[in-house]
C-alpha positions as CSV (number, residue, x, y, z in Angstrom):
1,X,-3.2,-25.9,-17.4
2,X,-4.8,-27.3,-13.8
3,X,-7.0,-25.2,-12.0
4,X,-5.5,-22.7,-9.5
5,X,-8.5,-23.3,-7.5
6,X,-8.3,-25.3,-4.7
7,X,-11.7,-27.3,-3.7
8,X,-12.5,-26.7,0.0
9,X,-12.0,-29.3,2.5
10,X,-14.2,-31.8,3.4
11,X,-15.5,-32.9,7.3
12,X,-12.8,-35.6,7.5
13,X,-10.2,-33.8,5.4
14,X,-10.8,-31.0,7.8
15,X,-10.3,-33.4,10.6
16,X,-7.3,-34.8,9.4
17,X,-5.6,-31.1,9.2
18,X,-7.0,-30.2,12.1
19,X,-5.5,-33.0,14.2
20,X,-1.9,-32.6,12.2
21,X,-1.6,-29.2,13.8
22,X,-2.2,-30.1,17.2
23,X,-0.5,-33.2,17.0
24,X,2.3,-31.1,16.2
25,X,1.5,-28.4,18.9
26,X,2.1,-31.3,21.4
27,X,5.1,-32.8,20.3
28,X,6.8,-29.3,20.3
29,X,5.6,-28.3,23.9
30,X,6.6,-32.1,25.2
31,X,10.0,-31.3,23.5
32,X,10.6,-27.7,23.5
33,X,13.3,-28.0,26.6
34,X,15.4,-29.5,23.6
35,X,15.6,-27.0,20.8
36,X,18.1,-24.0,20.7
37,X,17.4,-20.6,22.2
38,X,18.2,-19.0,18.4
39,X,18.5,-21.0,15.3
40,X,21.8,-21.9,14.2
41,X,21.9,-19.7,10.8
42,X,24.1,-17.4,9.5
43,X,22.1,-13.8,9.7
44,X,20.9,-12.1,6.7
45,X,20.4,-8.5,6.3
46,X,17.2,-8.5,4.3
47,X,15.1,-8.7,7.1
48,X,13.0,-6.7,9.8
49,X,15.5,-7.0,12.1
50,X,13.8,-5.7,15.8
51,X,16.1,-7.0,18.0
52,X,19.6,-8.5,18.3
53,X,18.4,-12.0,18.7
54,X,16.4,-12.2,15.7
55,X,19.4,-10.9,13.4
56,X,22.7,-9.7,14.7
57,X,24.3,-8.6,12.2
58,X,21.3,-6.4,10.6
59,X,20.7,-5.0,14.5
60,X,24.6,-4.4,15.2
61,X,24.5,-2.6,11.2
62,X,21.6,-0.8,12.4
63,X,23.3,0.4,16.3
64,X,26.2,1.4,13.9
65,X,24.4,3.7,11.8
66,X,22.7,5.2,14.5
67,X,25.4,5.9,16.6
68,X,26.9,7.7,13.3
69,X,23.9,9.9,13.4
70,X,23.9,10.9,16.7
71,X,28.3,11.5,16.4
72,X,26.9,13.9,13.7
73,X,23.9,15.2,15.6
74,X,25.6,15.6,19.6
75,X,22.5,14.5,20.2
76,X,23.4,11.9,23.6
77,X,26.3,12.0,25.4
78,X,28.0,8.6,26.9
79,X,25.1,6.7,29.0
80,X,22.6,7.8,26.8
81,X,20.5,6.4,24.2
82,X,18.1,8.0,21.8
83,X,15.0,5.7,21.0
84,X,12.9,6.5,18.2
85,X,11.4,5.2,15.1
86,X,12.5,6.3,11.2
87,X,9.3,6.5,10.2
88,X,8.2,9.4,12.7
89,X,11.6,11.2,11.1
90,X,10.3,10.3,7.4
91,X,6.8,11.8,8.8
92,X,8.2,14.7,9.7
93,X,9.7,15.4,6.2
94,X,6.7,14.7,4.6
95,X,4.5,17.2,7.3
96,X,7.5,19.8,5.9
97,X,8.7,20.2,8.9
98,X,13.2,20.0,8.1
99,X,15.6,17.7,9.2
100,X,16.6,20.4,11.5
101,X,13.4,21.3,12.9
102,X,12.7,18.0,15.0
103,X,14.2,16.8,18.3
104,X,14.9,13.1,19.2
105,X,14.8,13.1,23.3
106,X,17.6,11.3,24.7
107,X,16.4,8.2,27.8
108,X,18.8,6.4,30.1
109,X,18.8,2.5,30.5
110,X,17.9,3.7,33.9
111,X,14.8,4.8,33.4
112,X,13.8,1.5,31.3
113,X,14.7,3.9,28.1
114,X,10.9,5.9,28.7
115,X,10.6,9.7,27.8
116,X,11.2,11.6,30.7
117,X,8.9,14.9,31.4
118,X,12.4,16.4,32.8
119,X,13.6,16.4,29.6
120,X,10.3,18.1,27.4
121,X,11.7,21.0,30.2
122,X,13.9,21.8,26.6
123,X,10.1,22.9,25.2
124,X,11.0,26.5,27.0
125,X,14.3,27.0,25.7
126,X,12.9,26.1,22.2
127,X,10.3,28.8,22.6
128,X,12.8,31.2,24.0
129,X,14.9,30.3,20.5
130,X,12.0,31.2,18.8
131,X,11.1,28.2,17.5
132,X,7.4,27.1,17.8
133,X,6.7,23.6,19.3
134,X,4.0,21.6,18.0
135,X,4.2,18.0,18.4
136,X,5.0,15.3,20.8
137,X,5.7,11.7,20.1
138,X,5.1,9.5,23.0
139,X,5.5,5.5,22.8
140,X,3.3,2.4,24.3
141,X,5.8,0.0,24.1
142,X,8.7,0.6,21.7
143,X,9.9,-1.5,19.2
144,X,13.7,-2.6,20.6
145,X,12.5,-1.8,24.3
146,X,9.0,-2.1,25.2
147,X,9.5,1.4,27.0
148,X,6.2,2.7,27.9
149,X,6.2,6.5,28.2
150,X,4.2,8.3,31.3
151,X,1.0,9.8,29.2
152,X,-0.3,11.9,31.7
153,X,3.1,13.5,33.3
154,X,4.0,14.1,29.6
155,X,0.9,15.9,28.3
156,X,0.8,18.0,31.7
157,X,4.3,18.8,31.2
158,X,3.5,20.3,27.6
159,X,0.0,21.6,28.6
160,X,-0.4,25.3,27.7
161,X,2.0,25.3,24.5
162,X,-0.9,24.5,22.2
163,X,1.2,21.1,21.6
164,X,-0.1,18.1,20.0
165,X,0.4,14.4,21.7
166,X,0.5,11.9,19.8
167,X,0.0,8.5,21.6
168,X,2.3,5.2,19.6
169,X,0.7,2.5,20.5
170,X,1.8,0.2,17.4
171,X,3.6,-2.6,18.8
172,X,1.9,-2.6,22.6
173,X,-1.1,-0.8,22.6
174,X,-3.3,-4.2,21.4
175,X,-2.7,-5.3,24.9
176,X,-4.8,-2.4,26.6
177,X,-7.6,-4.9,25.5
178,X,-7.2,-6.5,28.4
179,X,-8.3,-4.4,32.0
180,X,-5.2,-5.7,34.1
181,X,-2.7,-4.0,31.6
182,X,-4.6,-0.7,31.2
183,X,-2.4,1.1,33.2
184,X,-0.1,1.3,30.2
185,X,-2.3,4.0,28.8
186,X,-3.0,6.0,31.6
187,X,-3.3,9.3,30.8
188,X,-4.6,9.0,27.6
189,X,-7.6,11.0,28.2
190,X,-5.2,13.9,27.8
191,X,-3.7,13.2,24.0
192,X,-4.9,14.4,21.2
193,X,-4.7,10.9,19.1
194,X,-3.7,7.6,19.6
195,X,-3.0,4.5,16.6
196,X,-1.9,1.4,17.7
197,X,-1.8,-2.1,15.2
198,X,-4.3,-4.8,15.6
199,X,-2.7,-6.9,12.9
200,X,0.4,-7.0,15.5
201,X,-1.6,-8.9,18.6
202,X,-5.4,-9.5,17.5
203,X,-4.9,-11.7,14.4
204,X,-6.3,-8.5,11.8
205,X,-5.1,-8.6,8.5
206,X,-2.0,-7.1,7.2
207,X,-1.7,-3.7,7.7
208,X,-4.7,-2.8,10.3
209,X,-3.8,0.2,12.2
210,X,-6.3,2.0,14.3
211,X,-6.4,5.8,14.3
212,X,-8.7,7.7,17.1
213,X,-7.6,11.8,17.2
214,X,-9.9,13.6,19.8
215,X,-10.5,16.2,16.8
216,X,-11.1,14.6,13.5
217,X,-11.9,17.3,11.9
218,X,-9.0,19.0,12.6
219,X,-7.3,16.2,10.6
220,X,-9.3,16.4,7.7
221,X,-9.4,20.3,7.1
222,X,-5.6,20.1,7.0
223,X,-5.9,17.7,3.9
224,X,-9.2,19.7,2.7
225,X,-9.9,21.6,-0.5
226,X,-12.6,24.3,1.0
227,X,-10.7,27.3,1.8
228,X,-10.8,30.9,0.6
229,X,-7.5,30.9,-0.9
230,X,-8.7,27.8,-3.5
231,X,-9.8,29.8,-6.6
232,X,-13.3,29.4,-7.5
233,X,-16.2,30.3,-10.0
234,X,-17.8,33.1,-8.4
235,X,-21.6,32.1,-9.5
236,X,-20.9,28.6,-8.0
């Protein structure tokens, strides 16, 4: 059986490579005024599908099912859209918190689809309900959009309900990086944690996502094992 080990490259093999790839990095910028916007293939559906122009039949699938959801939800009324991300829902089910319990905040094309602090106004009629509201989910560059929500006028509009903000900074965030596009964050002094993905923008490895939470420990006593109620040998 040959070796699955591949020698590594010499100076001159190196070279070779090397000059192969920009070689190729020329041609296609000297010729790129003649290739297609989108590639002439029939979309699959077993893909990551982001946008329409990447694959229009999983996105127009996907716009389908949503729109299902919110018919079942009344969640937006016409000239509305609801922007949000299934993994926050599946977190949510997984923090125990019911299907029921959490709200997706309708945006307007208008406003560039951001979440508006008008509409956390719906935090007071909540309390009034009796429900207790305890966590915000504010974007740095969605997904489909590239919304960026206002940090600070969101945090000041829940501040005083002992809510927690939550900064998602997945897709966009990495740019922050750069001084001239920090005014995408501003405001974050005010949340209590922010994540975004370096593997996304600054070449890290698959999956690199950065957590910073203003109180750690607050984090890690929710997923500790030292507490009164945990039965223990008395002589210990």
């Amino acid at each position: 059986m040959p070796s699955l080990v591949q020698p590594p490259l010499d100076a001159d093999e190196f070279r070779r490579q090397g000059r192969l790839v920009v070689d190729f990095i020329a041609d296609y910028y000297a010729r790129i005024d003649e290739y297609t916007v989108r590639p002439a293939v029939v979309p699959g559906l077993n893909i990551n599908p982001f946008t329409w122009a990447a694959s229009p039949a999983a996105t127009e699938l996907e716009v389908i099912r949503h729109r299902h959801q919110l018919a079942r939800q009344g969640a937006a009324s016409p000239g509305e859209v609801v922007v949000t991300h299934f993994s926050f829902q599946k977190a949510a089910r997984i923090a125990g918190i019911r299907r029921g319990n959490y709200r997706e905040i309708p945006t307007t094309r208008e406003s560039g689809f951001t979440l508006s602090p008008k509409a956390l106004h719906a935090v007071r009629a909540y309390e009034a309900a009796g429900r207790v509201p305890l966590f915000l989910c504010a974007t740095v560059g969605t997904t489909p959009t590239a919304a960026v929500d206002p940090l600070r006028e969101l945090c000041a509009a829940v501040s005083g309900h002992d809510v927690w903000v939550h900064v998602d900074a997945a897709y966009a965030g990495a740019a922050c990086v750069c001084p001239e596009f920090r005014h995408a964050i501003a405001g974050a002094e005010a949340v209590d944690s922010f994540s975004t993905n370096p593997h996304k923008w600054l070449l890290a490895n698959m999956d690199c996502c950065a957590l910073w939470a203003r109180r750690p420990e607050a984090l890690t006593a929710a997923l500790g094992t030292d507490h009164g109620v945990i039965l223990k040998d008395p002589s210990a």
